[in-house]
C-alpha positions, 0 to 999 in steps of 0.5 A: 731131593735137597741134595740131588738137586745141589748137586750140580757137577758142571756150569754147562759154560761154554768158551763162545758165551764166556767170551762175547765181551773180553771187556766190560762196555762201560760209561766209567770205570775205576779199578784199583787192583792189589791181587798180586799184593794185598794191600793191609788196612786195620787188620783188613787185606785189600784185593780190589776196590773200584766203581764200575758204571755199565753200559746197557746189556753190558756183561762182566764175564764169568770168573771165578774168584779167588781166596776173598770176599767180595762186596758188589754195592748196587748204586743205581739202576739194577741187574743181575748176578750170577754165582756158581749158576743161580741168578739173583737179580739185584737193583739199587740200594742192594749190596751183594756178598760173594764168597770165596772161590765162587764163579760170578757173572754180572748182567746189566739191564737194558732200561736202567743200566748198573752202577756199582762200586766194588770191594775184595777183601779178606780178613787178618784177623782171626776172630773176624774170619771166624764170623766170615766163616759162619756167614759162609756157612750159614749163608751158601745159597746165592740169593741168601747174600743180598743185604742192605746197609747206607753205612757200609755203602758210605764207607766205601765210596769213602774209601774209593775217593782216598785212595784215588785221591792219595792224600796225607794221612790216607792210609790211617784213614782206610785202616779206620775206613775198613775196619768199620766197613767189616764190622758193619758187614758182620752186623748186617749178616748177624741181623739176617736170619739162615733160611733153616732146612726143611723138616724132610732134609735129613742130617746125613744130607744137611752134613754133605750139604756142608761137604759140597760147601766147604770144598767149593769155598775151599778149592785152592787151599784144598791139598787133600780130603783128609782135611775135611776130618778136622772140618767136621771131627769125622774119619774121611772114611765115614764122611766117603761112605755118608756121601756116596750113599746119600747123593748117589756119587762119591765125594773125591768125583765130587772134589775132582769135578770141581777143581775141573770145573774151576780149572775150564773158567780159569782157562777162559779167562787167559790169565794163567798159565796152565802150569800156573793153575795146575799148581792154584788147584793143587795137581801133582804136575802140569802132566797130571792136570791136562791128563785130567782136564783132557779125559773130562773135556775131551780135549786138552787144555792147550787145544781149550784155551786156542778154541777160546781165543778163536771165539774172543 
């Protein structure tokens, strides 16, 4: 079945693979990050932006990302990536885009190690983030999203070297620079057609399908599943009852299993605090997260973090 077998509750990750590289072997590395303060360049927020040349069978580990997007520019050799457990194997002239709130894992080949630039960003304007949500939509599954585009890879390599370099007029230049790059990113998705749903997949599941979606790609700003009224113009009511009868689980056990799942990978990557991702997943306190995270995992998130530190 269509839907059976898109709904995948849990990753199977576990602390001791996450964690065999705490950092990523790598020839040269340049990362400039902005995720505490998003840089604004023509209507474009900058997260992220940087170039990363991998040593052979280097991993960057799984994480998840935040509220953005995400471009992986393949500049030379080849590799994998993963997202929210579907691989896709990626190789030079290849661009790769991830979407909001995905977990993510990048695997280097032995023989012909990756090269890649990097690009985080979110759209300002509300016009182009209406595009970028049709591109979410039409273009979920992970090995719909890899395109090819010498401009777009030009303009960020462009971009890398201004704001490395830091020169006169540079921030003109990237509002020009980034502006260009999503139009050019929108373009290129509008050129790719959907893969289309089997004649056999009915409404009712198409319209879960589009469920699973929002919430996966919707999981910090998420407060409650009454939102996914206005997403779809049906009562919550309705959209319970469709759910449960078509993949056989409820939709809150859906959300919940998600934001638990995302809670595990944050925890794994030991950046937050515990309080601080009760509050990125929209849990009514720390108290009601561990109880949460201690009946799913069997065991709390404090033990979970130590026993992943233990397998760094």
């Amino acid at each position: 079945m269509f839907l059976l077998t898109l709904y995948c509750f849990g990753f199977k990750i576990f602390c001791k693979e996450v964690n065999k590289m705490a950092r990523v072997e790598s020839v040269y590395h340049l990362n400039k990050s902005y995720f505490h303060k998003p840089l604004l360049f023509g209507g474009v927020s900058l997260f992220q932006i940087g170039r990363l040349y991998c040593k052979p069978k280097a991993v960057v580990p799984l994480h998840i990302h935040g509220d953005y997007f995400e471009l992986t520019i393949i500049t030379d050799g080849k590799g994998v990536i993963t997202t929210n457990g579907v691989p896709v194997e990626v190789e030079k002239g290849d661009i790769y885009l991830s979407l909001p709130c995905e977990s993510h894992e990048i695997k280097s080949d032995s023989s012909s190690p990756l090269k890649y630039d990097f690009f985080a960003f979110l759209c300002a304007d509300s016009e182009k983030r209406e595009e970028f949500d049709r591109i979410t939509e039409n273009y979920y599954a992970a090995n719909s999203r890899v395109f090819h585009s010498e401009r777009i890879r030009n303009l960020i390599s462009g971009a890398i070297a201004e704001i490395d370099a830091n020169k006169q007029y540079s921030d003109e230049l990237l509002d020009c620079i980034f502006k260009e790059a999503v139009i050019h990113i929108i373009r290129s998705f509008t050129k790719i057609k959907p893969e289309k749903y089997s004649q056999n997949v009915t409404a009712a599941e198409v319209l879960c399908y589009k469920l699973m979606n929002y919430i996966d790609t919707h999981i910090y700003s998420l407060k409650t599943l009454k939102e996914l009224e206005e997403f779809t113009d049906y009562s919550y009511g309705y959209l319970s009852s469709l759910f449960k009868k078509t993949t056989g689980n409820s939709l809150n056990g859906y959300y919940r299993e998600k934001r638990l799942e995302a809670a595990r990978i944050l925890i794994t990557e030991n950046r937050l605090k515990s309080t601080e991702i009760s509050e990125m997943l929209g849990y009514s306190s720390v108290y009601a997260f561990s109880k949460a995270f201690t009946s799913r995992f069997s065991v709390s998130p404090r033990e979970y973090r130590k026993n992943c530190m233990k397998n760094l």
